[in-house]
N, C-alpha and C positions, 0 to 999 in steps of 0.2 A: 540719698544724702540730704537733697533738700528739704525730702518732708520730715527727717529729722531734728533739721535744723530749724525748722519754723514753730517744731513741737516742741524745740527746747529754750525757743523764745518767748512762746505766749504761757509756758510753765516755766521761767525765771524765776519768780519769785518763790513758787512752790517748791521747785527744783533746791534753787539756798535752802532753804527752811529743812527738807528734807535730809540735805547734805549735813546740815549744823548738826540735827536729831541724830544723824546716823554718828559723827562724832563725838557729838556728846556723851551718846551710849558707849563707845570705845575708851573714851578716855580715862569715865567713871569704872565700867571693868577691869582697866590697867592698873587702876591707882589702888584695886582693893586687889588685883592680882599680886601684885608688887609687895602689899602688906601684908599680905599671906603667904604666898614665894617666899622672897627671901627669910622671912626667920623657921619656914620649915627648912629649907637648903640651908641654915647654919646649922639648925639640928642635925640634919643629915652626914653634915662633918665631923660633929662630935663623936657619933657612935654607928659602926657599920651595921649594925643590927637597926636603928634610926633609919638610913639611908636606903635600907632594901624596901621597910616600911612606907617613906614616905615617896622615895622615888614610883615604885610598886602601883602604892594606891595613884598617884598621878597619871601612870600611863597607862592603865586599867578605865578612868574615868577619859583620859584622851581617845581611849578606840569606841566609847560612845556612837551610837550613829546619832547626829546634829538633831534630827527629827524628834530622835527616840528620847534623848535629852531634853529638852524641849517641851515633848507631851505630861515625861516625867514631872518638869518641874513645874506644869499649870498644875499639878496634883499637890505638892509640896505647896506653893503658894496659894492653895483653896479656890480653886479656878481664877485669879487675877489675870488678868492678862497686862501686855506692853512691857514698859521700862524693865521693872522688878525683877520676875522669870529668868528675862531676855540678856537680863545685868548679869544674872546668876551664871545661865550658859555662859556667857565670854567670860568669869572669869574661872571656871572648869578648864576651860579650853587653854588657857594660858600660863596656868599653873604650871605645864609641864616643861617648858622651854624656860620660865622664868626660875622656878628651883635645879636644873640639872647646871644654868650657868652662875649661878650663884655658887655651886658647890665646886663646878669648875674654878671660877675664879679665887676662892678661898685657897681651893689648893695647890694653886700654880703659884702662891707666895713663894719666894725665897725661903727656904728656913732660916737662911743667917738674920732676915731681915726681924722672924719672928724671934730669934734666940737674942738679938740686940736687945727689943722691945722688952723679953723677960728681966736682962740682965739693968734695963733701966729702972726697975721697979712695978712697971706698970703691972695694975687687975688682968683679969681674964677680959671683964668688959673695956676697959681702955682700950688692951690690945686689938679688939674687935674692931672699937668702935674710930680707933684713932690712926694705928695701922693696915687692917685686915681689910676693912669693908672701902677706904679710899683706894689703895690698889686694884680690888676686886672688882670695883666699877664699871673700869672699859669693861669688862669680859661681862658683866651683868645686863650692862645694856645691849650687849647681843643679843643676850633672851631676850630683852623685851623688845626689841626691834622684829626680832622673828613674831613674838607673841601677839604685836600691834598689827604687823600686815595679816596674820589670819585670824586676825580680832575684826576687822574693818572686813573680810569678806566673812565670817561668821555673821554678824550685823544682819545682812542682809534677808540672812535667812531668816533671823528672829522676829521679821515682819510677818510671819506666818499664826504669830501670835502675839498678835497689834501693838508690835514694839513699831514706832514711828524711827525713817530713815531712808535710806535709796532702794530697799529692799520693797517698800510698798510699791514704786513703779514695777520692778521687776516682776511680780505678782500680779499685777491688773496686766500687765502686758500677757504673761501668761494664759491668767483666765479672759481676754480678748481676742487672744492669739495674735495680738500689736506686736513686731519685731521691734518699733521704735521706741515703744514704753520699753522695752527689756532692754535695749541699748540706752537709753535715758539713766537707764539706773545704774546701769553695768560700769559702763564708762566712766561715771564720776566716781565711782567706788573705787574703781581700777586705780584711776588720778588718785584720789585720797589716799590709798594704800600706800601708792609710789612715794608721795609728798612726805607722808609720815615718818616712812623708811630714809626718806634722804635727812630729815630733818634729826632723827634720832641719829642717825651715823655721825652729822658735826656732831651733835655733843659728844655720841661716844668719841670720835678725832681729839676733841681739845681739852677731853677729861683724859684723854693717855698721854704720859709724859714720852713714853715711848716712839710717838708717830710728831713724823715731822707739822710745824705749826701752818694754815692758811694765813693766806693776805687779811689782810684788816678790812676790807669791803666784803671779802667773800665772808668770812666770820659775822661782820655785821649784817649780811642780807640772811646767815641760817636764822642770826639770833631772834632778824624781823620774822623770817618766817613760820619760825616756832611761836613768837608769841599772835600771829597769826593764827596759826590754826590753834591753841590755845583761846583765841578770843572768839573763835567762829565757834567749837566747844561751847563757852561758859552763854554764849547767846542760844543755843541749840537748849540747854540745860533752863536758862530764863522763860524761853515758849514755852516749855512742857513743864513749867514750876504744879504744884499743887493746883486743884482744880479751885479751892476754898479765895485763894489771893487773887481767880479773877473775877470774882462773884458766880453766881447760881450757874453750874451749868451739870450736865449729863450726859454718859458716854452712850452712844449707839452705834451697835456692832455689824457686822452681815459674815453671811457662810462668801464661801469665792465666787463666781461667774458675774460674766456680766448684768444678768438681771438682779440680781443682791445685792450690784454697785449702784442701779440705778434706782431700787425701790428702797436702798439705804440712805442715799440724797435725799428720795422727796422725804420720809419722812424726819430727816433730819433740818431741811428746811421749812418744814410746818412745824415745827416744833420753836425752831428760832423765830419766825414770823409770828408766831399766834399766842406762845406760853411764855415768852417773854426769859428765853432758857438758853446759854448757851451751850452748843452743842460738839462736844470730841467726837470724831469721827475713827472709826475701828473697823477698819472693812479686810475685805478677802483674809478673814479669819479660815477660811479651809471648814469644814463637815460640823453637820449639826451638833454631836455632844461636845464641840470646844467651843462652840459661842452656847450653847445651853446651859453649860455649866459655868459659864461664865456668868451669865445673866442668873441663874440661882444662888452664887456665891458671892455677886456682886459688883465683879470685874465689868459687868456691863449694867447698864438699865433698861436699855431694848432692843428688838431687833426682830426680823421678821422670818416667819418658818410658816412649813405649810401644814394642814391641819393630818393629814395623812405621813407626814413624814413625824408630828410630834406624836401621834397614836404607837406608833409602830418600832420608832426607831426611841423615841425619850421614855413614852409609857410603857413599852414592851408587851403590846395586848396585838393579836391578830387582826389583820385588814377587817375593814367594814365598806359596805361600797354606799350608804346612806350619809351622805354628804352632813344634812340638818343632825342627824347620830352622832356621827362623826367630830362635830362641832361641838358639840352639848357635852361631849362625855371629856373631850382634850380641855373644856374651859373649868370642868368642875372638877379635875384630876389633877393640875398644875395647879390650881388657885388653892385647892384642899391640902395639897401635898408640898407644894412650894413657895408657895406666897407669888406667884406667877399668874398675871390675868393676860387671856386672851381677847381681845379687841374683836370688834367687829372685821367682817372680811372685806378685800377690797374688790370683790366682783370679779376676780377669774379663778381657775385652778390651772396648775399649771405640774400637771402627772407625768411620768416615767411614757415614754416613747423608745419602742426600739424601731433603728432607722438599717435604710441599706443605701448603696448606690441606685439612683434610679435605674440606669441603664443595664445594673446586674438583677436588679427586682423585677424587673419586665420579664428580661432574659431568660428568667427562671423560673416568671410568672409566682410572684411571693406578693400577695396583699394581705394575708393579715400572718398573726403570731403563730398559727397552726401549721400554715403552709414551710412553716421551716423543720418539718418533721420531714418532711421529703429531699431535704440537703444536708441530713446534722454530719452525713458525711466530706461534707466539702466547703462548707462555711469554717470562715475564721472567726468568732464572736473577741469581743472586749469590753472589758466594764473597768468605770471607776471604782476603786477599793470601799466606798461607802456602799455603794450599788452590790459589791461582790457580796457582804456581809450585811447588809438589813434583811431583817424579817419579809418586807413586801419589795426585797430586791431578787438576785439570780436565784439563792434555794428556794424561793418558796414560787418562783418563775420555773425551775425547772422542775418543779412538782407537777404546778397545774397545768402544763403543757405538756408533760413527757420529754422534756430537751433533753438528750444526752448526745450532747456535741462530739466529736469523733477528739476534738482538739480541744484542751484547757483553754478556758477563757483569757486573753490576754489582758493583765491589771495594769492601770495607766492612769497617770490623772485627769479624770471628766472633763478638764478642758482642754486635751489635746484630741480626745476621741473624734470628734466631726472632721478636722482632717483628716487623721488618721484613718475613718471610711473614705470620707473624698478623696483621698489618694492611693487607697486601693492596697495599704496598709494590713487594714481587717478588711474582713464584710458586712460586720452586724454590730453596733455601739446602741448602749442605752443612752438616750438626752434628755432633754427636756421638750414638753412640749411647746411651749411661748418659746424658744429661744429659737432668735433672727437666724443662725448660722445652715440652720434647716431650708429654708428659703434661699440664701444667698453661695449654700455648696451646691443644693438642686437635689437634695437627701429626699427619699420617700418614708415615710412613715408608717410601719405595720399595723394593722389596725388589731386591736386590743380585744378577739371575737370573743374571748372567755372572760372578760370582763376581770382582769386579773387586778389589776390597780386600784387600790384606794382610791377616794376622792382626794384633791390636794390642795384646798382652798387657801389663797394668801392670806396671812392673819397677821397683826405686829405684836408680838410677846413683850409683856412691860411689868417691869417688878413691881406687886402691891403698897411695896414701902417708899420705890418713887414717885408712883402716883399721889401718895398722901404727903409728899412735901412739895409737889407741884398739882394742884386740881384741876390746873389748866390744860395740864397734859393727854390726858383721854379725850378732852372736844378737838384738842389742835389735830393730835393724831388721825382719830373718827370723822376728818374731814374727809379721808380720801375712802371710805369706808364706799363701797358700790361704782366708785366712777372709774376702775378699768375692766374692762371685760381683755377677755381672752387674745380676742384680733388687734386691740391698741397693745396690751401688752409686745405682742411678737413683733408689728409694727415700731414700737421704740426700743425693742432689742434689736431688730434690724438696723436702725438708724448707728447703735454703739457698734454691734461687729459686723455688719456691713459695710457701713461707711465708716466705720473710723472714728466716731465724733464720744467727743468727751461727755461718761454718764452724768459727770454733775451738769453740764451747759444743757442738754437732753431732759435729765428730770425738772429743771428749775423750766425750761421752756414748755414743759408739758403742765407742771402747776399753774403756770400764769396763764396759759390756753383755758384752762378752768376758772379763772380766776379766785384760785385759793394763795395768789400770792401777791 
């Protein structure tokens, strides 16, 4: 509990900022939910053939899976990512509780109340507008009460695709395997949810004439506290204004793990230090073709991939094991075909490892990839969903090996896999090879005797059309061009999921050890 509490000190201010963004996104959702809602739930009441229609399509699109939504609609918005998308999803999701009480409440009027209103003279729209929809209220804002608390935990998820909010700690906690980054983010969400829910219920209370009235203090603390979180909202909404109102800057993105949080830093800090550029920070984006096609369609300007993962998994061309080939063929295929330049490398690669328990590798005497032909009966293997399906991942691994596991490979996300073998979960996970968690579980690594793996050089992918509005951009970057090799690499992933220490404190201390900062 302490080192939670010291983490959610020296991230304060991050943490608010965070909070705001995540509000902000909910609030904006609500507001275009609300205006979509209710006049489809008036239609609905007009005509039951309406009603089957629009109720229908609502809860058709609510049993969505959050992900599958989500992917869908970086497709829809031409690979964008953050706000947009993210806005899109919450108000899918909301639509459904906000039209079913809206139709509720319409029809729970009295009739006499409506047959008065006729016999006054009043329109169709009068009626609506002057008897129907003020009754209907309390019962309206139930939906949105329901809609808000799983709007505020939808949010979270939509940091999967660089929507800023509390959802980003939970994700780096993840790809760290930090339980306090995921409580970091958890917790204040939880709170906001709660908040919002108590704060909506006064109003719905003192908008029904029905329910008895509160004290004058307690009335006056909802009213503070609404326009509270209202004004923590419209500040959330001011940080993330258009990039243009705060002069030059550029967004830089990364895939999830810890080494994509920390080689997203530094170059997002030689960038702000040398190109005189500021810089949106878009990390633990999740798998290469959703920051790729982000960075092709513009939702990003750069970001960094490895030269055997854009071969194989962006190009769609079969492994190469000639590293300088390798390189030459990805710089002139993306620049030809995307307006995408790859940059010079930054002197390590960092390829696909399959690891075991030490103590079960000995055991069983397994040093390299071959020697697991002699257990596909009793090993448990698992991969990440990107690893299950690349080209140079499991199919084309169990070609040139012969693997035919006795047991399905268990699918999981690549950063729960290292514990998952160090606890004896599985027996065999694909990693990385630079990454600290290898050293710090005591993991052995099989050695790679058929030479199965591409080369996998780190390289920063950067849109041709950004570079031509920044030319400072390729020298700030091509600073770090040669100065990590392989051993500093694992060495500063060690330091992030080893010890615990924050990528951005790690890669800014690693620049200024160089003096590139």
């Amino acid at each position: 509990m302490t080192g939670l509490l010291d983490l959610a000190w020296s991230e304060r201010r991050a943490l608010l900022a965070a909070t705001a963004a995540h509000l902000d996104l909910v609030v904006e959702a609500l507001a275009l939910a609300v205006a979509l809602g209710v006049p489809l739930g008036i239609l609905a009441t007009r005509s039951r053939a309406a009603e089957r229609a629009v109720v229908g399509l609502a809860n058709v699109l609510q049993t969505v899976p959050s992900l599958a939504l989500l992917g869908f609609l970086l497709s829809v918005f031409g690979g964008q990512i953050g706000k947009p998308p993210a806005r899109a999803a919450l108000v899918v999701y909301a639509l459904l509780p906000i039209i079913k009480n809206t139709i509720l409440g319409l029809r729970s009027i009295d009739r006499g109340v409506a047959e008065a209103a006729l016999g006054l003279g009043m329109t169709a729209w009068q009626r609506l507008t002057v008897v129907e929809l003020p009754l209907a209220v309390p019962i309206l804002l139930g939906g949105v009460r329901v809609a808000t608390v799983a709007s505020v935990g939808m949010a979270t998820i939509a940091a999967a695709i660089g929507a800023k909010g509390l959802g980003s700690y939970i994700f780096r906690g993840v790809a760290l395997a930090d339980t306090r980054l995921i409580l970091l983010g958890s917790i204040p969400a939880a709170l906001l949810a709660l908040a919002c829910d108590a704060a909506l219920g006064e109003i719905e209370r003192a908008l029904d004439p029905t329910r008895p009235r509160h004290s004058r203090p307690r009335a006056a603390l909802a009213i503070v506290a609404v326009l509270g979180l209202l004004g923590l909202a419209a500040w959330g909404w001011w940080a993330d204004r258009p990039a243009w109102s705060r002069g030059p800057s550029i967004v830089i993105g990364s895939k999830d793990g810890g080494e994509m949080l920390l080689l997203g830093h530094m170059l997002a800090d030689l960038v702000e230090a040398h190109a005189g550029v500021t810089v949106d920070r878009r990390f633990n984006l999740g798998g290469t073709l959703v920051c790729y096609n982000a960075l092709r369609r513009g939702g990003l300007d750069a970001y960094l991939e490895y030269t055997g993962t854009a071969l194989t998994t962006i190009l769609k061309e079969p492994p190469r094991n000639d590293p300088a080939g390798v390189l030459g063929r990805v710089r002139e295929a993306l620049a030809r075909r995307d307006g995408v330049a790859c940059l010079d490398p930054l002197g390590f690669e960092n390829t696909f490892v399959l690891l075991m328990r030490r103590e079960q590798a000995e055991r069983l005497k397994v040093r390299t990839i071959s020697d697991l032909r002699r257990h596909l009966g009793t090993i448990r293997p698992g991969f990440g969903p990107e690893f299950m399906n690349r080209p140079d991942g499991y199919p084309g691994l169990v070609e040139a090996y012969g693997l035919d596991f006795a047991r399905a490979p268990r699918e999981m996300d690549r950063n729960l896999l290292y514990q998952a073998v160090a606890q004896g979960s599985i027996d065999l996970a694909a990693g990385d090879s630079t990454d600290g968690r290898i050293v710090a579980l005591d993991l052995v690594e099989l050695e790679d005797d058929r030479r199965y793996f591409p080369p996998y050089e780190a390289v920063p992918l950067v849109r041709q059309e950004t570079l031509r509005r920044h030319p400072a951009l390729s020298r700030a970057l091509n600073r770090l061009a040669g100065k990590i090799d392989a051993r500093t690499m694992r060495r500063l992933n060690h330091e992030v999921d080893g010890f615990r220490r924050d990528p951005a404190t790690v890669a800014r201390e690693f620049l200024r050890s160089l003096g590139l900062l």
